[in-house]
C-alpha positions as CSV (number, residue, x, y, z in Angstrom):
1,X,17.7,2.7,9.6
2,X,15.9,5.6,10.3
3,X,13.1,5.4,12.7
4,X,10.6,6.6,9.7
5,X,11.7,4.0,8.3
6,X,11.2,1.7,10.9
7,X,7.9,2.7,11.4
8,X,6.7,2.8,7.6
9,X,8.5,-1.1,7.7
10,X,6.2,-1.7,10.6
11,X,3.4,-0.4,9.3
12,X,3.8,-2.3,5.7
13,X,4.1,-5.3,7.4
14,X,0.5,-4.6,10.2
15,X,-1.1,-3.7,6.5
16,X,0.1,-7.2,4.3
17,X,-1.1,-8.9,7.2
18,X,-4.2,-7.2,7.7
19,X,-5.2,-7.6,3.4
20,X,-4.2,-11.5,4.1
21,X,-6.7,-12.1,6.9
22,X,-9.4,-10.0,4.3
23,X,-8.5,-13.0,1.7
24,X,-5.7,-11.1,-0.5
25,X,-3.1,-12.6,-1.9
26,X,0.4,-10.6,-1.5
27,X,2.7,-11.3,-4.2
28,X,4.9,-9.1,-3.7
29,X,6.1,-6.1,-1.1
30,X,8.4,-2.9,-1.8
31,X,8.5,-3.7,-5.9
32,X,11.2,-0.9,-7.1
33,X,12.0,0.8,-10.8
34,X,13.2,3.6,-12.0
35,X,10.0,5.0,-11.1
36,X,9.5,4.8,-7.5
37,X,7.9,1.6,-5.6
38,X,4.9,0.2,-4.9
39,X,4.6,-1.1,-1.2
40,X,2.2,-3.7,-2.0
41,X,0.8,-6.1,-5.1
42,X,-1.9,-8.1,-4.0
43,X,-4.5,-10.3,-5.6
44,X,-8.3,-10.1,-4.5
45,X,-10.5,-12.8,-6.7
46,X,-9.8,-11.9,-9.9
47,X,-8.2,-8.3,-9.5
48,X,-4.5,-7.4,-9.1
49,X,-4.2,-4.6,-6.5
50,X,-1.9,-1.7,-6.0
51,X,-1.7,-1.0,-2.4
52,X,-0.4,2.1,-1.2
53,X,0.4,2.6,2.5
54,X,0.6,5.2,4.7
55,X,1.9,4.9,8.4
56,X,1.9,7.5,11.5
57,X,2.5,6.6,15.0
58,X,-0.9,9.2,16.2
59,X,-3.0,11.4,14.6
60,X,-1.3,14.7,16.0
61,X,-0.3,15.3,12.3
62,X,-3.2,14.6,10.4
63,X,-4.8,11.3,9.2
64,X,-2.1,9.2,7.1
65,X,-5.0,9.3,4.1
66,X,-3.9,13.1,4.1
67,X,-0.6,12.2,2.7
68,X,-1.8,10.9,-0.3
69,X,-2.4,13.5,-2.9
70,X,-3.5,13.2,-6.6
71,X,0.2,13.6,-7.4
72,X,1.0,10.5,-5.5
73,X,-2.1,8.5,-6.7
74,X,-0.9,9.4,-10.4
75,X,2.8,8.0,-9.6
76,X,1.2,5.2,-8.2
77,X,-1.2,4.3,-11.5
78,X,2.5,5.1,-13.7
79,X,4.1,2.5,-11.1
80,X,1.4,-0.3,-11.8
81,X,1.6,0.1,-15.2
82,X,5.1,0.0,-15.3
83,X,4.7,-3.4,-13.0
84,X,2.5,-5.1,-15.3
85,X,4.8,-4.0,-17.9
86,X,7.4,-5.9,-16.2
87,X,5.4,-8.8,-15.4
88,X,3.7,-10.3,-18.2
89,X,0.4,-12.1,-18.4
90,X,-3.0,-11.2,-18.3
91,X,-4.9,-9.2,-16.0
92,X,-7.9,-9.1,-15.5
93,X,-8.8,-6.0,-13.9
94,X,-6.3,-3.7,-11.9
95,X,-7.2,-1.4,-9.1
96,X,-5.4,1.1,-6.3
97,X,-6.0,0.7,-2.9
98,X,-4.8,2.5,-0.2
99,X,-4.2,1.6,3.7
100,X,-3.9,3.4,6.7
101,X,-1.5,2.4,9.5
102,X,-2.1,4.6,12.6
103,X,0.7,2.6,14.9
104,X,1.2,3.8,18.5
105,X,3.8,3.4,20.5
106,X,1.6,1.3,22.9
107,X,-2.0,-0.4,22.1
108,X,-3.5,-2.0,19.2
109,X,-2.4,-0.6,15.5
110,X,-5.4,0.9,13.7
111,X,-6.2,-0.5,10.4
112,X,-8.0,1.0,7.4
113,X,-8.5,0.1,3.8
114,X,-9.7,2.0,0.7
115,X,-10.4,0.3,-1.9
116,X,-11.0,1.9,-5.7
117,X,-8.9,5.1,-4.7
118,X,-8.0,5.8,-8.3
């Protein structure tokens, strides 16, 4: 595995953890279709959340929040409808979140959450 990919792993993982202390529910991580993935589905009261994550090891490349463009917030809004295509039921209200992993290679990871991004 690449060490992106390590790091993006890591940071998925410092993120699901950080939306369970908040109260989420995560029901599921890394959900995949022909469309791309979402990294996570959460639940908060009565809302199922999109959550997409962005991880850097340092801020020498800009704030992860930079990465995510209107392009990638419309893939992600195709990807939850597509998920609640495959999933059945009835939802309440749906949002998009995103969350920012800044993870360095030594020290505490930095956490932050938007919520309502699209």
């Amino acid at each position: 595995m690449a060490a992106k990919d390590i790091l993006g792993r890591r940071g998925e993982d410092v993120a699901a953890a950080a939306l369970i202390t908040r109260g989420y529910l995560v029901i599921e991580r890394n959900w995949r279709c022909s469309q791309g993935e979402i990294d996570i589905v959460a639940v908060d009261g009565r809302e199922t959340v999109f959550v997409e994550v962005k991880t850097r090891s340092g801020l020498a490349f800009g704030h992860p929040f930079e990465s995510i463009t209107a392009t990638k917030l419309a893939r992600v809004r195709r990807l939850a409808a597509a998920w609640c295509e495959a999933h059945p039921g009835s939802y309440d209200s749906i949002r998009i979140d995103a969350v920012a992993v800044v993870l360095p290679s030594s020290g505490v990871p930095t956490v932050e959450h938007l919520e309502r991004v699209f």
